[in-house]
DRENGU-320087 format. One record per residue (C-alpha): x, y, z; residue in three letters; residue number from 1. Coordinates in Angstrom, 1 decimal, padded with zeros to 4 digits. Example, Ala and Ser with C-alpha at 12.3 -4.5 7.8 and 13.67 -1.06 7.14 Angstrom:
<<012.3; -004.5; 007.8>; "ALA"; 1>
<<013.7; -001.1; 007.1>; "SER"; 2>
// end
This chain:
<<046.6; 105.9; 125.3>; "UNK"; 1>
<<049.0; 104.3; 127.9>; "UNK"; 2>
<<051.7; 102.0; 126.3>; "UNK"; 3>
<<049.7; 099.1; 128.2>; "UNK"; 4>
<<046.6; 099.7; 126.3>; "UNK"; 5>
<<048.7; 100.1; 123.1>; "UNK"; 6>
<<050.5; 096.9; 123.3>; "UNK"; 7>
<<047.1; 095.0; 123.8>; "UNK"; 8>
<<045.4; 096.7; 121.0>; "UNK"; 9>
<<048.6; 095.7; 119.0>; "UNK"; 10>
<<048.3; 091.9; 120.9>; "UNK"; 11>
<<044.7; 091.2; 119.5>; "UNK"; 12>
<<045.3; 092.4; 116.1>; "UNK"; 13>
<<048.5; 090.3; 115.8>; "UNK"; 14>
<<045.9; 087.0; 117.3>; "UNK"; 15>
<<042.9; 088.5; 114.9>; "UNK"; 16>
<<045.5; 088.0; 111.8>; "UNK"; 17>
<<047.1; 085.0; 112.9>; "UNK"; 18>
<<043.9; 083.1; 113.2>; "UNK"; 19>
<<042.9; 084.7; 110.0>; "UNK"; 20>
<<045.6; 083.3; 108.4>; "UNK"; 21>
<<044.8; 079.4; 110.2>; "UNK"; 22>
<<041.4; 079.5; 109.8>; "UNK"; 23>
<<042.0; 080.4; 105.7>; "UNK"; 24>
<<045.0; 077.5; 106.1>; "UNK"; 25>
<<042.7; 075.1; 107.6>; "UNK"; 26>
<<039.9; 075.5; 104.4>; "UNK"; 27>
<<042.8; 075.6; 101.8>; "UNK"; 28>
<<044.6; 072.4; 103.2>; "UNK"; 29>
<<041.2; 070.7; 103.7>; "UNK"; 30>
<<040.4; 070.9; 100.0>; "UNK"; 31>
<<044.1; 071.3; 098.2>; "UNK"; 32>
<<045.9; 068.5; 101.2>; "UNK"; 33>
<<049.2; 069.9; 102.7>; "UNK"; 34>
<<051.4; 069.4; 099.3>; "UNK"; 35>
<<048.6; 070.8; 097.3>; "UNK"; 36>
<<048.4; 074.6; 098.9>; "UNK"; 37>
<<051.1; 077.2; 099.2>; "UNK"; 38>
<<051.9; 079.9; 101.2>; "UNK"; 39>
<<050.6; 082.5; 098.2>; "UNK"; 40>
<<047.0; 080.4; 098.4>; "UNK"; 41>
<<046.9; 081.3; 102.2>; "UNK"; 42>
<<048.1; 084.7; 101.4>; "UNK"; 43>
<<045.1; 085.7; 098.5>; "UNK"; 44>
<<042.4; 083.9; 101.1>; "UNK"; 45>
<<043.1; 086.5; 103.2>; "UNK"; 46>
<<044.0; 089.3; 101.4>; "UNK"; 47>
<<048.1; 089.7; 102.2>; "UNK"; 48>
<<051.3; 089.2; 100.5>; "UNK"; 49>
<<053.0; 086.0; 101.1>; "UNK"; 50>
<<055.9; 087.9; 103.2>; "UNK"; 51>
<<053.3; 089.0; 105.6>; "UNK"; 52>
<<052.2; 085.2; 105.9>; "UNK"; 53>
<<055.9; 084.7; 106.5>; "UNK"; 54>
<<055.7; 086.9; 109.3>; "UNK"; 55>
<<054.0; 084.8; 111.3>; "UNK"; 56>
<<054.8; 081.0; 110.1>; "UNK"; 57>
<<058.4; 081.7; 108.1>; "UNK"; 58>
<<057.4; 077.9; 106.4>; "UNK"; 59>
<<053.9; 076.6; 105.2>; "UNK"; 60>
<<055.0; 073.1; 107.1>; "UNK"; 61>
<<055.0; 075.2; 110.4>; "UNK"; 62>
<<051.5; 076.9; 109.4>; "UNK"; 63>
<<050.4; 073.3; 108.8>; "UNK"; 64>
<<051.6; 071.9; 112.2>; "UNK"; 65>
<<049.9; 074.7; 113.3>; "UNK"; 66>
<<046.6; 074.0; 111.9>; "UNK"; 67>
<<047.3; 070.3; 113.3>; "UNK"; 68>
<<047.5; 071.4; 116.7>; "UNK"; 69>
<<044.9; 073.6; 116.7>; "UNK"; 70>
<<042.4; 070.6; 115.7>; "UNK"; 71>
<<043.9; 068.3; 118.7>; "UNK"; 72>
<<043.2; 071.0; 121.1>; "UNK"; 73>
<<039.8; 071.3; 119.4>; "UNK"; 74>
<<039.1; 067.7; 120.3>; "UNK"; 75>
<<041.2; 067.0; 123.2>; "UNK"; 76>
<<038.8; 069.9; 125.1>; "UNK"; 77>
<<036.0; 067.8; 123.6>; "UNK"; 78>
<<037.6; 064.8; 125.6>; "UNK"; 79>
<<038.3; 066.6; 128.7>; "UNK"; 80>
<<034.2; 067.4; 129.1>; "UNK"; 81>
<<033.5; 064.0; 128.3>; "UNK"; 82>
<<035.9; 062.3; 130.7>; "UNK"; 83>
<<033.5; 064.1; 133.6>; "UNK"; 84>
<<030.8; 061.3; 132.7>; "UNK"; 85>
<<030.5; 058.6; 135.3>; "UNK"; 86>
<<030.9; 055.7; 132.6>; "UNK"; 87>
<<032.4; 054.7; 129.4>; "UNK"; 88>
<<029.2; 054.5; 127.6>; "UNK"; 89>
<<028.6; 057.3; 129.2>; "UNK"; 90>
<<032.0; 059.2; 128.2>; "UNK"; 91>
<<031.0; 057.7; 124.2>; "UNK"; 92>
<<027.6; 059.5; 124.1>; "UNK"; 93>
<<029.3; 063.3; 125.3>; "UNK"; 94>
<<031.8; 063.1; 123.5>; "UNK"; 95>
<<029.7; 062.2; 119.9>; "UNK"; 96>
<<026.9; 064.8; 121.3>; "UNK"; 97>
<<030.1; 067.4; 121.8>; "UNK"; 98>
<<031.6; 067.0; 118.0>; "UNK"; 99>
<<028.8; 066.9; 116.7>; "UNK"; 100>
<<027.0; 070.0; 117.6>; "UNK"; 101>
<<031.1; 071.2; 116.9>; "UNK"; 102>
<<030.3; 070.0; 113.7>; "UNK"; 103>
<<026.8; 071.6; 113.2>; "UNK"; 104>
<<028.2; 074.8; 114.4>; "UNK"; 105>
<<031.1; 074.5; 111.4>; "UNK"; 106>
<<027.8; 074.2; 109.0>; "UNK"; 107>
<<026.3; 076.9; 110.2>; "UNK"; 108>
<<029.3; 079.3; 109.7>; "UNK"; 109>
<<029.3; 079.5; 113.3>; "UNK"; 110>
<<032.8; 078.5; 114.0>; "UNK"; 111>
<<035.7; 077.9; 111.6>; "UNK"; 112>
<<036.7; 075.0; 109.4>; "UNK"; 113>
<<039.4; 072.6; 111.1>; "UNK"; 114>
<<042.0; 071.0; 109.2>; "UNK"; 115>
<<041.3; 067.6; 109.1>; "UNK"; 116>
<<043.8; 064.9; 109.6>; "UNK"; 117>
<<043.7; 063.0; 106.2>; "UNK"; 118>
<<047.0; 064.7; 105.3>; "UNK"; 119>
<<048.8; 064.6; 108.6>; "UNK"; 120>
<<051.4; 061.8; 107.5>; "UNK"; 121>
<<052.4; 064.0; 104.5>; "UNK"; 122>
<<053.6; 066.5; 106.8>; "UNK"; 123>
<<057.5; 067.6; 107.0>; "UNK"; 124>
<<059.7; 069.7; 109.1>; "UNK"; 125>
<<060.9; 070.0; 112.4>; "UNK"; 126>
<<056.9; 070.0; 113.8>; "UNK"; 127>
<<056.6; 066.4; 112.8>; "UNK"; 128>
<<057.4; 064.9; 116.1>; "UNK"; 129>
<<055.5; 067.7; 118.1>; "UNK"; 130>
<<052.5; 067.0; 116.3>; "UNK"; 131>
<<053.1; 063.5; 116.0>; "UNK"; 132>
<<053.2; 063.5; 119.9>; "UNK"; 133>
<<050.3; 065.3; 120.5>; "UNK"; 134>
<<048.3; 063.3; 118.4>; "UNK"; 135>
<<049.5; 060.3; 119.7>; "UNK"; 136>
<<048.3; 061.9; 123.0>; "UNK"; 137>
<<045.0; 062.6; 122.0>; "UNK"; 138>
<<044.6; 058.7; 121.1>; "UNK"; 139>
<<045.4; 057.6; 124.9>; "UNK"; 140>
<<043.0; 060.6; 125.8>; "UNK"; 141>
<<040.2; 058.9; 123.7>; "UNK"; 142>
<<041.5; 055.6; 124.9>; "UNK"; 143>
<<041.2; 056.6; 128.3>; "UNK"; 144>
<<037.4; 057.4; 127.8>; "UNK"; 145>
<<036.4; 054.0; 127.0>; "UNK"; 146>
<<038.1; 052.4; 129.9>; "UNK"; 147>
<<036.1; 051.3; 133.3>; "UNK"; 148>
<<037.0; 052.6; 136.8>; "UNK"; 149>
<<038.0; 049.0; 137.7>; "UNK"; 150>
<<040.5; 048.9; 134.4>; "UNK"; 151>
<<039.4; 047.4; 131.0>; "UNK"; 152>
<<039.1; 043.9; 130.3>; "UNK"; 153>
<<041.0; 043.9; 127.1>; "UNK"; 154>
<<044.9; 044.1; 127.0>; "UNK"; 155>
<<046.9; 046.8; 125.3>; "UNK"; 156>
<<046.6; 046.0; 122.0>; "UNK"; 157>
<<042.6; 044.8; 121.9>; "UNK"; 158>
<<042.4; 048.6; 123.6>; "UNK"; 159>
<<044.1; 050.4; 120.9>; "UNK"; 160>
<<042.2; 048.3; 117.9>; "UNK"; 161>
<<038.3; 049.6; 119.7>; "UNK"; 162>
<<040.2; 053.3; 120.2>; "UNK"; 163>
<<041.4; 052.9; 116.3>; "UNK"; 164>
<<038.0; 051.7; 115.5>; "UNK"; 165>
<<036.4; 054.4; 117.6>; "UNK"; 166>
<<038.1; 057.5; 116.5>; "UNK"; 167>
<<038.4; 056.8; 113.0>; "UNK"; 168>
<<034.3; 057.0; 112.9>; "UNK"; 169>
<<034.9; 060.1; 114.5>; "UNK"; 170>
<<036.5; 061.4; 112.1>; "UNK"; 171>
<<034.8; 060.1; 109.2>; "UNK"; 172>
<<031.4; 061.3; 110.5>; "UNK"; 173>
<<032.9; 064.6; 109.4>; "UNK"; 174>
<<032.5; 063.5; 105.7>; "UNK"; 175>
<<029.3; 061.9; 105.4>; "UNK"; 176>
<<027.2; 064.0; 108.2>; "UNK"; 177>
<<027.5; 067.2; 105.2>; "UNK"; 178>
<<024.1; 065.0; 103.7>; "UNK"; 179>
<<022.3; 066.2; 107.2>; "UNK"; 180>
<<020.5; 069.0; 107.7>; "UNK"; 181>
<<022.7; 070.8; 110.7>; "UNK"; 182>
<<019.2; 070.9; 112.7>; "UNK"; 183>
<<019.5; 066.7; 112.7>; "UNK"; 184>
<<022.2; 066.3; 114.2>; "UNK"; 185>
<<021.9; 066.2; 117.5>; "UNK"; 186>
<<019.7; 063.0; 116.9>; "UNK"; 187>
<<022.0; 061.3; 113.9>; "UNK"; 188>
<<024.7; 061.5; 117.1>; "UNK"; 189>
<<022.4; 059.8; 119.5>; "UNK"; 190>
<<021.6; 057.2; 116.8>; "UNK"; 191>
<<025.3; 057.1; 115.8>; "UNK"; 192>
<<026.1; 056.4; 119.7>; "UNK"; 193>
<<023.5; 054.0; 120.2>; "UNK"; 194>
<<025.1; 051.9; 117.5>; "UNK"; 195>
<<028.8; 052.0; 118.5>; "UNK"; 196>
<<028.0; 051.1; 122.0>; "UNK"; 197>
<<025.8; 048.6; 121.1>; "UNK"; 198>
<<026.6; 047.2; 117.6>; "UNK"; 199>
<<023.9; 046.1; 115.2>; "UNK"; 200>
<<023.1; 042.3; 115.8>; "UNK"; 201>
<<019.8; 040.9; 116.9>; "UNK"; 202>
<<019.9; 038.7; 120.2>; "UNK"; 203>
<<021.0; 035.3; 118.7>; "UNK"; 204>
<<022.8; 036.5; 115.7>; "UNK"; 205>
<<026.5; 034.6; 115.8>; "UNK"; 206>
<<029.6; 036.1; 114.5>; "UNK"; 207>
<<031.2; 033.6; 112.3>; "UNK"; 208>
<<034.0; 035.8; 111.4>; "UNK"; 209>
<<034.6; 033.9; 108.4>; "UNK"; 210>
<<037.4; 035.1; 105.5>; "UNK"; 211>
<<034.5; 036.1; 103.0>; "UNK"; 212>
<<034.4; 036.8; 099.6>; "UNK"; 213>
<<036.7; 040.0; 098.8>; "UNK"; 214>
<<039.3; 039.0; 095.5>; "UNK"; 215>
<<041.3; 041.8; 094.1>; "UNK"; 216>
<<039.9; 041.7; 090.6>; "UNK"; 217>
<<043.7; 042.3; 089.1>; "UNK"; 218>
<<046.6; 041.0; 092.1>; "UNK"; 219>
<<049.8; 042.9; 090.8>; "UNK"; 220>
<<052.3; 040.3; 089.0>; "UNK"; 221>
<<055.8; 040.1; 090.6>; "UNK"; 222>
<<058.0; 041.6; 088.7>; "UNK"; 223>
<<055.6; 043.5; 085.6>; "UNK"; 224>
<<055.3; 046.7; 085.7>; "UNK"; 225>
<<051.8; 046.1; 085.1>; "UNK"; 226>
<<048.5; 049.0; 085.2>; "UNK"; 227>
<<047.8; 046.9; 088.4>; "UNK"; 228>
<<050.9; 047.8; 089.8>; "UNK"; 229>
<<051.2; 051.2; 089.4>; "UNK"; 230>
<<046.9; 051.1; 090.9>; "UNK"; 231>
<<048.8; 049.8; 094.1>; "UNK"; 232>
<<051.6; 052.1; 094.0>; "UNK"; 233>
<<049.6; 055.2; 094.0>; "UNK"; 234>
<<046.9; 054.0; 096.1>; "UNK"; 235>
<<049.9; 053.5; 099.0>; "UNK"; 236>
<<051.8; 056.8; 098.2>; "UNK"; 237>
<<048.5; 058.7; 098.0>; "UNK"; 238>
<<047.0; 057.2; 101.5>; "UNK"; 239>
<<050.2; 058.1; 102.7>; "UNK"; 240>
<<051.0; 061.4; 101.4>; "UNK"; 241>
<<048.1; 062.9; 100.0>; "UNK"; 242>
<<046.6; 063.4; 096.5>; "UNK"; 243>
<<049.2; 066.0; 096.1>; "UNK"; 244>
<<052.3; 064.1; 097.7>; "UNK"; 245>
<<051.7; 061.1; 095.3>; "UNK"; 246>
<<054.2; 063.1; 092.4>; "UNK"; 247>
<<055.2; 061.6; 089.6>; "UNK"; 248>
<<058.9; 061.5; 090.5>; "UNK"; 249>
<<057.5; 059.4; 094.1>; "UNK"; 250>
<<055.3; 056.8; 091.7>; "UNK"; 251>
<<058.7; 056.3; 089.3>; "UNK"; 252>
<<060.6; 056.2; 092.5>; "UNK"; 253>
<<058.1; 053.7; 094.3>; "UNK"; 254>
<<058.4; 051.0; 091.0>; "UNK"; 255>
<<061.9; 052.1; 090.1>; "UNK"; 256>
<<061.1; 053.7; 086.9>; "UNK"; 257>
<<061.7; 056.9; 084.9>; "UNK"; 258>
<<059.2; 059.4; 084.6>; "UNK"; 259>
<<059.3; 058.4; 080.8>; "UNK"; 260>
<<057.9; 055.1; 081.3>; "UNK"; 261>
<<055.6; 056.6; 083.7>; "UNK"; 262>
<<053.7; 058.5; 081.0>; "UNK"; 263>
<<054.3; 055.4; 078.8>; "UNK"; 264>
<<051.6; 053.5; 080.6>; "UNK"; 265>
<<049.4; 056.2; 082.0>; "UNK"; 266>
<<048.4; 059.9; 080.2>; "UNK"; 267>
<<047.8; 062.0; 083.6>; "UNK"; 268>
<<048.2; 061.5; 087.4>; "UNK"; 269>
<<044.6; 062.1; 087.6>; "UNK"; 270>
<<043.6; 059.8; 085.2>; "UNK"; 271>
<<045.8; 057.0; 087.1>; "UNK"; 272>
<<044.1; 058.4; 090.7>; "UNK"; 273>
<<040.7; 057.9; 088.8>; "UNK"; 274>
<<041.7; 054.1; 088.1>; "UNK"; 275>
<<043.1; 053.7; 091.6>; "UNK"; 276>
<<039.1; 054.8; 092.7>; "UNK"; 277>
<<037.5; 052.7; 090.9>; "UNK"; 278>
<<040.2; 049.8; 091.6>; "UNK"; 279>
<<039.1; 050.0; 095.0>; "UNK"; 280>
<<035.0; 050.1; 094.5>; "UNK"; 281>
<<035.8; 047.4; 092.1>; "UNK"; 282>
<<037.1; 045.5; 095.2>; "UNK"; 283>
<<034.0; 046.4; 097.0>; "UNK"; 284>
<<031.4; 046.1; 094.6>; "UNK"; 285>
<<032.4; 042.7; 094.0>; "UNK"; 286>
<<032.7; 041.8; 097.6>; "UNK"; 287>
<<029.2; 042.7; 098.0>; "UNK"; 288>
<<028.0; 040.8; 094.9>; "UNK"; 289>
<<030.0; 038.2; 096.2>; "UNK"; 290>
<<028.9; 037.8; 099.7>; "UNK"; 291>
<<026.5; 034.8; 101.1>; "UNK"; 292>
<<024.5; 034.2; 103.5>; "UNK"; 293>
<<020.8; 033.2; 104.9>; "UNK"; 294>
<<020.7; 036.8; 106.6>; "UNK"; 295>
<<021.4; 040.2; 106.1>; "UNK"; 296>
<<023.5; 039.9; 109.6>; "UNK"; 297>
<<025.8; 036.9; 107.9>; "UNK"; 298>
<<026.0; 038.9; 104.6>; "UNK"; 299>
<<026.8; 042.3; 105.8>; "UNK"; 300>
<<029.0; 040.9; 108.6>; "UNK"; 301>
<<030.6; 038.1; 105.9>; "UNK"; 302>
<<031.2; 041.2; 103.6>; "UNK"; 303>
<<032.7; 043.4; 106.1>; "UNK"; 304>
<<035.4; 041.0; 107.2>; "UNK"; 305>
<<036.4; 040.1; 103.8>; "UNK"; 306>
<<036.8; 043.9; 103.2>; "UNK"; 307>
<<038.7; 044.5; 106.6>; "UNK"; 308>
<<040.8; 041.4; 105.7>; "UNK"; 309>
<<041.5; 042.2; 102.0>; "UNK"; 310>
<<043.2; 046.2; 103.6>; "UNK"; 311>
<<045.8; 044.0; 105.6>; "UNK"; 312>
<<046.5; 041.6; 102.6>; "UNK"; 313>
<<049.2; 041.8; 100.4>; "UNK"; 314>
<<046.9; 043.0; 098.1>; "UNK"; 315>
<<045.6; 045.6; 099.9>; "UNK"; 316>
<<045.1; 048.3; 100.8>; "UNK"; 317>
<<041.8; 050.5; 099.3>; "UNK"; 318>
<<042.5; 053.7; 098.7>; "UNK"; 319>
<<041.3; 055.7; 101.7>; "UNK"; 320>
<<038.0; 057.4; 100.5>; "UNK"; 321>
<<039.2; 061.1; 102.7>; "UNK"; 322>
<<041.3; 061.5; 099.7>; "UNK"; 323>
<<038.5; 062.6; 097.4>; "UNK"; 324>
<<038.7; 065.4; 099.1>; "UNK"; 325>
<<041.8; 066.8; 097.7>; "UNK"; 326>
<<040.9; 064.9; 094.0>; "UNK"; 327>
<<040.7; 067.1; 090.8>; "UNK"; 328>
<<036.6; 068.8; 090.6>; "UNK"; 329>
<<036.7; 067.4; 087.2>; "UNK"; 330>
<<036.2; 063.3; 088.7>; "UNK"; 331>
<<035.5; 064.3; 091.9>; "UNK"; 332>
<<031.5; 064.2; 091.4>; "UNK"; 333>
<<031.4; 061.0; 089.6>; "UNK"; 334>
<<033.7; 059.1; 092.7>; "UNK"; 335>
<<031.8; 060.5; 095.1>; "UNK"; 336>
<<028.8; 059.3; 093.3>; "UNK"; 337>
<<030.3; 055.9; 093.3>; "UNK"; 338>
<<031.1; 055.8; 096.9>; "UNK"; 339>
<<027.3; 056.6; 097.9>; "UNK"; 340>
<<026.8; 053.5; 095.8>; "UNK"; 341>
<<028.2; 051.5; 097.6>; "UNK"; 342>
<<027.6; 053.0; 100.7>; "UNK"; 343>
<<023.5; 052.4; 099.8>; "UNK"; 344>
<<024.2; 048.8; 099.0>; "UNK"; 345>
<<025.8; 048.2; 102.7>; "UNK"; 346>
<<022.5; 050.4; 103.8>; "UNK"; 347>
<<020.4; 047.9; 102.3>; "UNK"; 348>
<<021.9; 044.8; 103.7>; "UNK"; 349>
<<021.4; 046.3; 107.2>; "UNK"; 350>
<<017.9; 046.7; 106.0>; "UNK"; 351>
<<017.0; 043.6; 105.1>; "UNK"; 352>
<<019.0; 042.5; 108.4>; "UNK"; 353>
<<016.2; 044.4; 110.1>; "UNK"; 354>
<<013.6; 042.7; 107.9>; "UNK"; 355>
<<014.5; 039.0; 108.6>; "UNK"; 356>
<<014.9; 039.7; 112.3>; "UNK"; 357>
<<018.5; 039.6; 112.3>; "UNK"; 358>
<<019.7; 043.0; 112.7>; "UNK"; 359>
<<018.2; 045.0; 115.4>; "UNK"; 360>
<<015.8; 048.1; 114.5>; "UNK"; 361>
<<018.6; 050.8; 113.8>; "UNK"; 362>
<<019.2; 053.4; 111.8>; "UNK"; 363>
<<020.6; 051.7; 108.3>; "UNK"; 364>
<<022.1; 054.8; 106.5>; "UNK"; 365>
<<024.3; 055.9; 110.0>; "UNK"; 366>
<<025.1; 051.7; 110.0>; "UNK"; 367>
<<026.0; 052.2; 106.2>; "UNK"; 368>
<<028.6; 054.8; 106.7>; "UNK"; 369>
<<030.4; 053.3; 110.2>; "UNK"; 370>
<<030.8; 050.3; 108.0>; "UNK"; 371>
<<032.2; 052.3; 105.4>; "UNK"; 372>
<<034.4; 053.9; 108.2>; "UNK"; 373>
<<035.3; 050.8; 109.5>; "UNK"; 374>
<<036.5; 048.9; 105.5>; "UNK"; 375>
<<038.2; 052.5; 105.3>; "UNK"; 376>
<<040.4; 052.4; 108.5>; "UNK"; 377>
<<041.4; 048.9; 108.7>; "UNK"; 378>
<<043.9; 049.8; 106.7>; "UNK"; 379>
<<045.8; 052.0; 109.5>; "UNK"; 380>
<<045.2; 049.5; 112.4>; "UNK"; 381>
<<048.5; 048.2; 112.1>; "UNK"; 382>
<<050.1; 051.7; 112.7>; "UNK"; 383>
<<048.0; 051.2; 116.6>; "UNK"; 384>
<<049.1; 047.8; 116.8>; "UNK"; 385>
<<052.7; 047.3; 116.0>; "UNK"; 386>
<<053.7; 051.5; 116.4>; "UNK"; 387>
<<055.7; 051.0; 113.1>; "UNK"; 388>
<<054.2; 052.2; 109.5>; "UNK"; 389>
<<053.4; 049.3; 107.6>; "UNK"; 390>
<<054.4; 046.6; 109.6>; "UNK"; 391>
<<054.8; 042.7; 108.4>; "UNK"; 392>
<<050.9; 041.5; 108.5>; "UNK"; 393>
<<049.1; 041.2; 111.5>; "UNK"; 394>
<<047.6; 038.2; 111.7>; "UNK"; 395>
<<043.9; 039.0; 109.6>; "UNK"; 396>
<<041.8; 036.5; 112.7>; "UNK"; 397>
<<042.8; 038.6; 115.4>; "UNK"; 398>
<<041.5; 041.8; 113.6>; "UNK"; 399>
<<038.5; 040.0; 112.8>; "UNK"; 400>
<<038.0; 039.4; 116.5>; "UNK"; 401>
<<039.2; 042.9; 118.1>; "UNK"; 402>
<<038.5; 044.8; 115.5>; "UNK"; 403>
<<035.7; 043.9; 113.0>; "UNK"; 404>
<<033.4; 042.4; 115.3>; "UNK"; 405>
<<032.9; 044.9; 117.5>; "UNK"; 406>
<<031.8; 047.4; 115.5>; "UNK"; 407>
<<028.6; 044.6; 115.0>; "UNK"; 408>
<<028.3; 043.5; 118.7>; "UNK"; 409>
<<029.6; 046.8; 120.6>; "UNK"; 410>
<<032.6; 048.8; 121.2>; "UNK"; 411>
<<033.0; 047.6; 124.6>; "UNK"; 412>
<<031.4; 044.2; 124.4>; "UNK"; 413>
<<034.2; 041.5; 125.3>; "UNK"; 414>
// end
């Protein structure tokens, strides 16, 4: 064998174990979050030591950068076909039809597991601005798709609110799509298109954009370290760092406490996660029992709002549902239970929208879950808006506007 042919055998087996070792990364950090898995997890998965993990990524932060970057080229290739459409509603339907038969070939074993990005904000090191970059990259890329040839009509920041809007049901289709059979998808992305590009109202249904009926059922008191305030304390550190990032030592740090009177008030983490769950359906459940209206359209769209408005409160925000990914198996069931609860209730408003004439004839479980999407990434739309991580509050009527009401009337309706 010449050394050429020697040196390439020697190439693809170090490329066969290195994506080995992402691909077994990617599952592990899905499921575990980036605090939650270690270098040893990755190393059993595929049958190494941890020093020969080492060998190619000396820290698990650079394995998980890796993983990150992998995912953004994943997508932004997905982007680059799409951008060769002539139109932006055009540019919307490739790109859906693209992920989601990426998506169906993931179900079918046909392709590996991507990390997702529910974690990416817990991640440390010296990658953290590469990845942050790229990432931030891959927004103008999906920005760009949704912009005419003649320029958009809507300025910078009513841009990046439809972008935020658009790519975070993106990425939550990833979660509730697993209830499809992978041979369904290709039609649940037409139907899932159809309804972002042209929103769910009936010709002559108004958006009021109303603040609706959404009350945190126990508002933290100032200065009491109260259950409620550890709820919001975890719920911020663990939409911010991950089930696993949320320690103990980070809640007592958040209130200023000591791990003693931590476990004073609360008997596990998990439990306290658990509460912060079913703080947040509790917030939703009641918003829904709550909400008024002659129609389905000015019930679902009244509840919606107040949801959307209630993330960028003081209050707020919900704890991101993505994180139930990560939670302990032991609760996880009974959230995710709750979750298609609620999910089922939005369904059913959009169903008797469709009954009354006020809702046009769409699919109402794919309208369900981009309204869950959309309550669930509200939270984040400051981060788009202002570039800073929890800014002061944007001002709740100009999200209802830019942000909210599209998803009802259309992405790309001004």
């Amino acid at each position: 064998m010449t050394r050429t042919g020697a040196a390439t055998r020697q190439t693809e087996r170090y490329e066969a174990k290195r994506d080995a070792i992402l691909n077994a990364a990617a599952r592990l950090f899905n499921r575990k979050g980036l605090k939650g898995a270690t270098l040893a997890d990755v190393a059993e998965a595929v049958g190494l030591i941890t020093t020969s993990v080492t060998y190619y990524y000396r820290r698990k932060e650079d394995l998980a950068a890796a993983c990150l970057l992998r995912t953004i080229d994943l997508l932004n290739g997905l982007v680059e076909t799409a951008s060769a459409a002539p139109t932006p509603e055009a540019r919307v339907t490739a790109f859906i039809d693209a992920y989601f038969e990426v998506l169906a070939d993931i179900a079918t074993h046909r392709r590996p597991e991507p990390i997702n990005f529910y974690d990416i904000r817990a991640l440390t090191g010296p990658q953290v601005m590469t990845v942050k970059d790229a990432f931030n990259d891959l927004f103008r890329a999906i920005r760009a798709l949704l912009r005419p040839e003649a320029g958009s009509p809507f300025d910078r920041l009513e841009e990046n609110a439809r972008t935020h809007l658009f790519f975070s049901q993106i990425l939550w289709a990833r979660t509730w799509l697993r209830r499809y059979d992978p041979d369904d998808y290709p039609r649940v992305a037409r139907r899932m298109a159809v309804l972002i590009l042209e929103g769910m109202a009936e010709e002559g249904a108004v958006w009021h954009g109303a603040e609706g009926p959404a009350v945190d059922p126990d508002p933290p008191v100032d200065g009491e370290i109260s259950q409620a305030s550890y709820l919001k304390a975890v719920t911020q550190l663990v939409n911010d760092q991950g089930y696993h990032g949320a320690s103990v030592e980070r809640i007592a740090a958040k209130l200023n406490v000591t791990k003693g009177s931590f476990y004073h008030h609360n008997d596990t983490k998990d439990d306290l996660v658990a509460s912060c769950f079913e703080r947040s359906f509790a917030i939703v459940r009641g918003a829904q029992k709550q909400a008024v209206g002659e129609t389905g359209w000015d019930r679902i769209t009244s509840v919606t709002d107040a949801l959307a408005r209630f993330q960028l409160s003081p209050n707020g925000p919900l704890l991101q549902y993505m994180a139930l990914a990560a939670a302990p198996g032991g609760i996880r069931g009974d959230l995710l239970a709750a979750m298609d609860r609620l999910s089922k209730h939005f369904a059913g408003e959009v169903s008797d929208g469709i009954a009354d004439g006020s809702i046009r004839r769409i699919d109402p479980a794919v309208a369900a879950q981009l309204i869950t999407g959309a309550v669930n990434a509200a939270a984040d739309l400051p981060r788009w808006i202002k570039g800073k991580q929890y800014p002061a509050a944007i001002d709740t009527d100009w999200a209802s506007q830019t942000f909210v009401r599209p998803l009802f009337t259309g992405l790309l309706c001004a």
